[in-house]
DRENLO-988528 format. One line per field, with one value per atom (N, C-alpha, C): residue in three letters; atom name; x, y, z. Coordinates in steps of 0.02 Angstrom, whole numbers, always signed. Example, Ala and Ser with C-alpha at 12.3 -4.5 7.8 and 13.67 -1.06 7.14 Angstrom:
// DRENLO-988528
residu ALA / ALA / ALA / SER / SER / SER
atome N / CA / C / N / CA / C
u +660 / +615 / +660 / +642 / +684 / +645
v -284 / -225 / -165 / -112 / -53 / +2
w +390 / +390 / +390 / +354 / +357 / +394
END
This chain:
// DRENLO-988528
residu UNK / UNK / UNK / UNK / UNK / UNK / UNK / UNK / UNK / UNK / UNK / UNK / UNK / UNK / UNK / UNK / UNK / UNK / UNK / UNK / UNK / UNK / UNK / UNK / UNK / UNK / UNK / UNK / UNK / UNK / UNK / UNK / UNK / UNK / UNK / UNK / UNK / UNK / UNK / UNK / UNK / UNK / UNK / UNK / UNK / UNK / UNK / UNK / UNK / UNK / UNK / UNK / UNK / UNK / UNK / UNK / UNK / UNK / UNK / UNK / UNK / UNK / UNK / UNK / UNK / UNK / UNK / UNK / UNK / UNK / UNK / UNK / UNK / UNK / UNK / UNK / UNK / UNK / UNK / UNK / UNK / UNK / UNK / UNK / UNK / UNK / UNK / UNK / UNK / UNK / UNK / UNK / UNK / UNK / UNK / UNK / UNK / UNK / UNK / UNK / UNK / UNK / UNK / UNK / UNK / UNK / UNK / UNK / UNK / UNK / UNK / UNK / UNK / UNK / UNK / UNK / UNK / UNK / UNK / UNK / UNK / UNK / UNK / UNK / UNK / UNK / UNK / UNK / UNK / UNK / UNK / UNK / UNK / UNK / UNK / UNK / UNK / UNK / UNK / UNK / UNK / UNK / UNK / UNK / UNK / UNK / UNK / UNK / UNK / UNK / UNK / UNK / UNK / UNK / UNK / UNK / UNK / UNK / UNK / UNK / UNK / UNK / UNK / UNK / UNK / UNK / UNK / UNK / UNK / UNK / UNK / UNK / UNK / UNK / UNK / UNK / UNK / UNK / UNK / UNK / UNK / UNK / UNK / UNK / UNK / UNK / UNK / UNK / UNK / UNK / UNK / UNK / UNK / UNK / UNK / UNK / UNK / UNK / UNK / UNK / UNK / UNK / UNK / UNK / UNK / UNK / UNK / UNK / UNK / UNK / UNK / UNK / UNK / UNK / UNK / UNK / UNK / UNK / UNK / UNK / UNK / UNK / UNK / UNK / UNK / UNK / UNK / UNK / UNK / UNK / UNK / UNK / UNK / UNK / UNK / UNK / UNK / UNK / UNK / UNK / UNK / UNK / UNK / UNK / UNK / UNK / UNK / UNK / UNK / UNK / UNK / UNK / UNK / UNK / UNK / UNK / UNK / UNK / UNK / UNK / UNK / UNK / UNK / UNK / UNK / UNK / UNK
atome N / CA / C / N / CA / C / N / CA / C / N / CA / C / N / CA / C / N / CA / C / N / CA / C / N / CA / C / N / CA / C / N / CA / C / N / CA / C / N / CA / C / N / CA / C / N / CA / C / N / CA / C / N / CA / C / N / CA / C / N / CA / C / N / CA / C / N / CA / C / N / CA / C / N / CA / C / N / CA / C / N / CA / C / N / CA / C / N / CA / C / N / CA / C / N / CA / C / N / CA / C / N / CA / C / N / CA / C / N / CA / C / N / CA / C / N / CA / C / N / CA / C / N / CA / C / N / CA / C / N / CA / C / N / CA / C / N / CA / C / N / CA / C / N / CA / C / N / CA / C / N / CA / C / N / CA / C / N / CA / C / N / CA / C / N / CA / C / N / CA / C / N / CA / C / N / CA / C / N / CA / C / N / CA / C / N / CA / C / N / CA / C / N / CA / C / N / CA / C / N / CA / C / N / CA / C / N / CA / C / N / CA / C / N / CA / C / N / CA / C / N / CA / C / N / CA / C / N / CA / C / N / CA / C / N / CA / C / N / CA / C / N / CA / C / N / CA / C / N / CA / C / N / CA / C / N / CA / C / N / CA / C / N / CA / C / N / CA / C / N / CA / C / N / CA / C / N / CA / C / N / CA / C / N / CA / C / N / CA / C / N / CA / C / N / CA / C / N / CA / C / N / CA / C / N / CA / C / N / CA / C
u +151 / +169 / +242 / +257 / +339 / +356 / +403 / +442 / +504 / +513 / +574 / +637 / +649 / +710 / +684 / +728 / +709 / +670 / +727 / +672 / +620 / +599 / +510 / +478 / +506 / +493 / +463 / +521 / +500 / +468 / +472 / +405 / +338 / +315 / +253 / +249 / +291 / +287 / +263 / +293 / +266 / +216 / +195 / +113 / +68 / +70 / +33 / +51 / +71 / +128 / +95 / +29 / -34 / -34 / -23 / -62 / +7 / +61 / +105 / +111 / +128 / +143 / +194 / +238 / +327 / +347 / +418 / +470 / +496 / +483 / +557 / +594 / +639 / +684 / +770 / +772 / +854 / +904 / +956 / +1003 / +1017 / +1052 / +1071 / +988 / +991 / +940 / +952 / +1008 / +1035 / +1034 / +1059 / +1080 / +1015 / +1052 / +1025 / +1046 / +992 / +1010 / +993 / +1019 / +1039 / +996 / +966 / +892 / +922 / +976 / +1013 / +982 / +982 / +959 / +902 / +874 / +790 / +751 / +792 / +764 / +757 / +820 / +849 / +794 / +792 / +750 / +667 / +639 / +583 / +569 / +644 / +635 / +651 / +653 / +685 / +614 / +563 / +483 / +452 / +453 / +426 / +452 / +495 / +546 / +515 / +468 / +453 / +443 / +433 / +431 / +463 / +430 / +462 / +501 / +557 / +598 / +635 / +627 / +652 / +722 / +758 / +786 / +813 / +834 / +863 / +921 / +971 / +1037 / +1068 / +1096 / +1159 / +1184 / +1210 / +1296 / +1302 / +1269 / +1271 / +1250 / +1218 / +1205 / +1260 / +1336 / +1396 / +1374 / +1344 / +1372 / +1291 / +1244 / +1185 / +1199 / +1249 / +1253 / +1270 / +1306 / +1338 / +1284 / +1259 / +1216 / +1142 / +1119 / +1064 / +1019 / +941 / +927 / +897 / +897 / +887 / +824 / +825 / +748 / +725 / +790 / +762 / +804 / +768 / +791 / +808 / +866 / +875 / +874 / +885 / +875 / +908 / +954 / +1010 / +956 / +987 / +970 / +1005 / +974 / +887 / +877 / +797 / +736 / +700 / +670 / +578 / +544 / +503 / +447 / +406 / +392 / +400 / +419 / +499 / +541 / +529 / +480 / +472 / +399 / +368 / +300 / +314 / +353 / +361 / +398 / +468 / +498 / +434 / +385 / +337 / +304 / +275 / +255 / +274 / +337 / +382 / +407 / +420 / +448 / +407
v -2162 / -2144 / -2122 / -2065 / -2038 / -2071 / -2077 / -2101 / -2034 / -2009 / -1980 / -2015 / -2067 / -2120 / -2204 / -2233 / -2280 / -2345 / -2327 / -2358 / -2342 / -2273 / -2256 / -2299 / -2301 / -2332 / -2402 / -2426 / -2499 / -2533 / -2486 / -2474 / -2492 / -2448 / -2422 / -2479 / -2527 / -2573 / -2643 / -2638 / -2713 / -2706 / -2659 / -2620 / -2660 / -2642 / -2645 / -2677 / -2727 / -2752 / -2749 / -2756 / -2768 / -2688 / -2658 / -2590 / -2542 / -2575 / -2554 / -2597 / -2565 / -2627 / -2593 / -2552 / -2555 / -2504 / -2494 / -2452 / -2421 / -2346 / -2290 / -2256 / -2273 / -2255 / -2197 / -2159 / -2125 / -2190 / -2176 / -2219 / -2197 / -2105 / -2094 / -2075 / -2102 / -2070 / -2032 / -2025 / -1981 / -2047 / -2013 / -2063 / -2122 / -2186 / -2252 / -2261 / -2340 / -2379 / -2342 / -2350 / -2339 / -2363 / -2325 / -2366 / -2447 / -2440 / -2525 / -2581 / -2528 / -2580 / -2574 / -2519 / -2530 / -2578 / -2568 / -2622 / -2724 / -2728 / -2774 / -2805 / -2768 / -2782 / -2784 / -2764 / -2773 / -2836 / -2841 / -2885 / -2970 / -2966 / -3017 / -3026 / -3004 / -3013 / -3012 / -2980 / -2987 / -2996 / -3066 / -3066 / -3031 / -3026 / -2995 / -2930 / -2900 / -2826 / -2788 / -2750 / -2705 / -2642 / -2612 / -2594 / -2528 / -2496 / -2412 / -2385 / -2367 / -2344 / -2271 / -2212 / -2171 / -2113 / -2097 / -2068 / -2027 / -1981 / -1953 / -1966 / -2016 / -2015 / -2095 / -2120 / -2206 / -2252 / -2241 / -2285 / -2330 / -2308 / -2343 / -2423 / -2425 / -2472 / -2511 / -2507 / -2544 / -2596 / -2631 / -2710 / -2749 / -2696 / -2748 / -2730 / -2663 / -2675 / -2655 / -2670 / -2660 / -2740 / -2743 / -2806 / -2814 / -2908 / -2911 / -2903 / -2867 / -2852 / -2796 / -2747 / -2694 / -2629 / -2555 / -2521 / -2463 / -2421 / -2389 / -2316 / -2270 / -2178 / -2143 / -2113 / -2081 / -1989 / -1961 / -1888 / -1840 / -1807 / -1770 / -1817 / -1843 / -1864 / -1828 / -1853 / -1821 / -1890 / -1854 / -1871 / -1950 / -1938 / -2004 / -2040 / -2054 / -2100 / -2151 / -2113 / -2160 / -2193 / -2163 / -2184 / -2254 / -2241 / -2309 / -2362 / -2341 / -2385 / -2405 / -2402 / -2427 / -2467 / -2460 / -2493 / -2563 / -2532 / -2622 / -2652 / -2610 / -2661 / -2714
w -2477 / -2411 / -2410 / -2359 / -2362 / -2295 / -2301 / -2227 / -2210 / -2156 / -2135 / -2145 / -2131 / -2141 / -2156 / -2170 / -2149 / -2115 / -2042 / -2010 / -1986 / -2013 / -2016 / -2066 / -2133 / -2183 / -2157 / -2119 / -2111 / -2036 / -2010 / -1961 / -1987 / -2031 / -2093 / -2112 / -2171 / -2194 / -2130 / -2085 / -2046 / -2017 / -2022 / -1979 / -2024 / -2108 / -2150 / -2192 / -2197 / -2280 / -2340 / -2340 / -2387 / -2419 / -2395 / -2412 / -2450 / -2466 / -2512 / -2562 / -2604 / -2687 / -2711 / -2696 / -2695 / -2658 / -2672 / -2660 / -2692 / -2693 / -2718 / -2652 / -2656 / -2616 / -2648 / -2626 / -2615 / -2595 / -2612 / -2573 / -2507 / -2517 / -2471 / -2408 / -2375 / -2304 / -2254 / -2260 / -2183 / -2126 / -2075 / -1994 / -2009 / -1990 / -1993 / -2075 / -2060 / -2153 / -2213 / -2256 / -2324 / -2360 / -2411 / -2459 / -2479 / -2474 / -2481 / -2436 / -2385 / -2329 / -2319 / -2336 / -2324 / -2381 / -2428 / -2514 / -2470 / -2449 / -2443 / -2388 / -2313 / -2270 / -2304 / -2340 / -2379 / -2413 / -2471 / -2512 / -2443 / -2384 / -2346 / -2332 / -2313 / -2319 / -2362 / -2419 / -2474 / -2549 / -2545 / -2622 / -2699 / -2698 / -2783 / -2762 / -2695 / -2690 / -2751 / -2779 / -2823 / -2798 / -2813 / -2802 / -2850 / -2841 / -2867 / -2852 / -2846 / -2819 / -2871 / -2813 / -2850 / -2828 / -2848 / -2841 / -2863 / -2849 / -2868 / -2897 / -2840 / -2835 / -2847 / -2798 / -2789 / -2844 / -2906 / -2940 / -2969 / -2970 / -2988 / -2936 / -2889 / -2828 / -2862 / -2876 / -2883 / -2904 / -2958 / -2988 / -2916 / -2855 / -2806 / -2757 / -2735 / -2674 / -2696 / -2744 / -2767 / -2765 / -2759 / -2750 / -2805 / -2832 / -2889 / -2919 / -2981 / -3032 / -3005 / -2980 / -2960 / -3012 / -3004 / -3061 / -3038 / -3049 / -3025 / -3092 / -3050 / -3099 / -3051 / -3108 / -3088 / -3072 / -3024 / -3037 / -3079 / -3096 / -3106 / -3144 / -3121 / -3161 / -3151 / -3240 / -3231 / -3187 / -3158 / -3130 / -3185 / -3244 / -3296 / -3285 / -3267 / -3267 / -3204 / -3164 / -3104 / -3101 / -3134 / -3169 / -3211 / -3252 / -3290 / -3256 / -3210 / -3170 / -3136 / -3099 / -3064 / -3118 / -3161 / -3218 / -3249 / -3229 / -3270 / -3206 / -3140 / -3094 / -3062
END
């Protein structure tokens, strides 16, 4: 499922919590929270939620605002790299 932002994202998620088994997320989202905060608000309902994340620019900041046992990929990726991040997360 795509979300426009965020808190579409997490709209989607409390509708259905069952019917996702993780997250890839951007950091940056545009106006509203930050895939930081959408990871974070997830993992606050679902602690083993698995967790993707991917960036530009922001992956320097992931050891501090990244949530834990989660993996992040810098851009450009192949398409692979998120296949397997789903795999092991």
């Amino acid at each position: 499922m795509a979300a426009r932002n965020a808190e579409a994202a997490i709209e989607a998620f409390s509708e259905k919590p069952g019917s996702f088994s993780s997250l890839v997320t951007d950091i940056r989202l545009g106006r509203g929270k930050s895939g930081w905060e959408l990871a974070k608000h997830l993992r606050g309902t679902s602690p083993t939620f698995p967790v993707v994340y991917i960036s530009g620019d922001s992956a320097v900041h992931w050891g501090v605002e990244g949530v834990p046992e989660s993996i992040m990929i810098t851009k450009p990726f192949a398409m692979p790299q998120i296949i397997t991040a789903l795999y092991t997360a």
